[in-house]
C-alpha positions in Angstrom: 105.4 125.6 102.0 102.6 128.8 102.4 103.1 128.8 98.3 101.7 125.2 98.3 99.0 125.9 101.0 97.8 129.0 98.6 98.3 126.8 95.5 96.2 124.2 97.2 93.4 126.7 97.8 93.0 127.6 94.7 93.1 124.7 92.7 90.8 122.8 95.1 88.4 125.8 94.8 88.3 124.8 91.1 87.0 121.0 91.7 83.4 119.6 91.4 82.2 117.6 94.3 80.8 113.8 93.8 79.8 111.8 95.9 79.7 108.0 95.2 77.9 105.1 97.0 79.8 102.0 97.8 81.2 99.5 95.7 81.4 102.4 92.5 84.0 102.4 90.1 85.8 105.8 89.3 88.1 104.1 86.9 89.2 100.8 85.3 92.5 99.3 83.9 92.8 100.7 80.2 90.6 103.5 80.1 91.5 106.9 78.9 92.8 108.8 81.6 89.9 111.5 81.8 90.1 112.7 85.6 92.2 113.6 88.7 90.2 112.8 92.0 91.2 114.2 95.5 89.9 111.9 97.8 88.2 113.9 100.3 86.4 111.3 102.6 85.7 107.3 101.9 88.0 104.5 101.4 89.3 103.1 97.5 89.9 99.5 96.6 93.0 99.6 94.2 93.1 96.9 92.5 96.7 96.3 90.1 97.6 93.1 88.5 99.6 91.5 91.0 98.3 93.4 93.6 94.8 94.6 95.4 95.2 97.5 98.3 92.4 99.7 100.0 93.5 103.2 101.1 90.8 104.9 103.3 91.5 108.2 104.2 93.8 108.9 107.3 94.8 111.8 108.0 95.2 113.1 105.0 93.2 113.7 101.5 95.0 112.4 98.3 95.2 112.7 94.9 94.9 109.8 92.4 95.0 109.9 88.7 97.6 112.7 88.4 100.2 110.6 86.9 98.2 108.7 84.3 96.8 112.2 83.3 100.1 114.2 83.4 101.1 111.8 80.7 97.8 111.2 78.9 98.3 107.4 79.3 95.4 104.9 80.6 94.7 104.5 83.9 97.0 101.7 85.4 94.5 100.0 87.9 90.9 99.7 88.6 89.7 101.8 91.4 86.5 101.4 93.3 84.9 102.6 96.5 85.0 100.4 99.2 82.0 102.8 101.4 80.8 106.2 101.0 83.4 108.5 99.7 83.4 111.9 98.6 85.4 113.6 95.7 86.7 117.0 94.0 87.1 115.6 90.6 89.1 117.5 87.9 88.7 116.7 84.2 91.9 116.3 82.4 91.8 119.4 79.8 90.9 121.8 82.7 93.4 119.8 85.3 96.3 120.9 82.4 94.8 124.2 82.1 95.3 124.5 86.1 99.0 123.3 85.7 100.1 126.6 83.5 97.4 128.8 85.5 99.1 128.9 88.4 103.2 129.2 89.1 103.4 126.7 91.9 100.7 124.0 90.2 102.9 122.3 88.7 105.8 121.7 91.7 102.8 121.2 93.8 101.4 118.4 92.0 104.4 116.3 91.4 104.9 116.5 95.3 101.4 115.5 95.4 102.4 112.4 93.2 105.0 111.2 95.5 103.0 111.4 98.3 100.9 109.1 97.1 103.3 106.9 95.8 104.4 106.6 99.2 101.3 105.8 100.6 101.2 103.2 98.1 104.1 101.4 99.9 104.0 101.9 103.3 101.8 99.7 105.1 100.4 102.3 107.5 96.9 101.5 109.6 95.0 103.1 106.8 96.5 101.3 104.2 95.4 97.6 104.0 96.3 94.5 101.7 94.0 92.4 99.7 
């Protein structure tokens, strides 16, 4: 666990902060997956094709793009900010370059994945349905 917490350091350390108004997209269904974003602050309408879901931030930042970019597929959803909602942002290359940089990146991420994966389908107080 103190490996993650020192792996987290470092690769958050690495991000570039944006900050996006309301109602901006970060992504839509079928575009090259170009960026990771840990959600630092804000809320994010998901919207998939059966399903629409807003995540605001609990207690917890999150990830989102890692597994469309681990793969180098298209995003899988639009995603759009539902208030004002800050960002680390990662592009893909240097996201990559961060998963052979550091020993732990790589375990780190996938557990980072599943976390959010999770948070997909629970239907905590943070997480609401369309």
């Amino acid at each position: 666990m103190q490996t993650y917490l020192e792996t987290e350091k470092k690769v958050l350390a690495s991000g570039i902060e944006l900050k996006y108004l309301p109602d901006e997209y970060l992504f839509r269904k079928g575009q090259n997956a170009e960026f990771v974003f840990y959600v630092q602050s804000g809320g994010i309408l998901f919207e998939w094709p059966n399903e629409k879901k807003i995540i605001t931030l609990g207690q917890a930042p999150f990830f989102i793009g890692i597994d469309e970019v681990m793969s180098g597929t298209k995003y899988t959803c639009h995603a759009q900010t539902t208030e004002f909602s800050e960002f680390l942002v990662f592009e893909r290359a240097y996201f990559l370059m961060l998963l052979h940089e550091f020993n732990d990146a790589l375990p780190y991420f996938l557990q980072k994945q599943a976390e959010f994966a999770q948070l997909k389908k629970e239907n905590k107080a943070d997480f609401y349905s369309v």
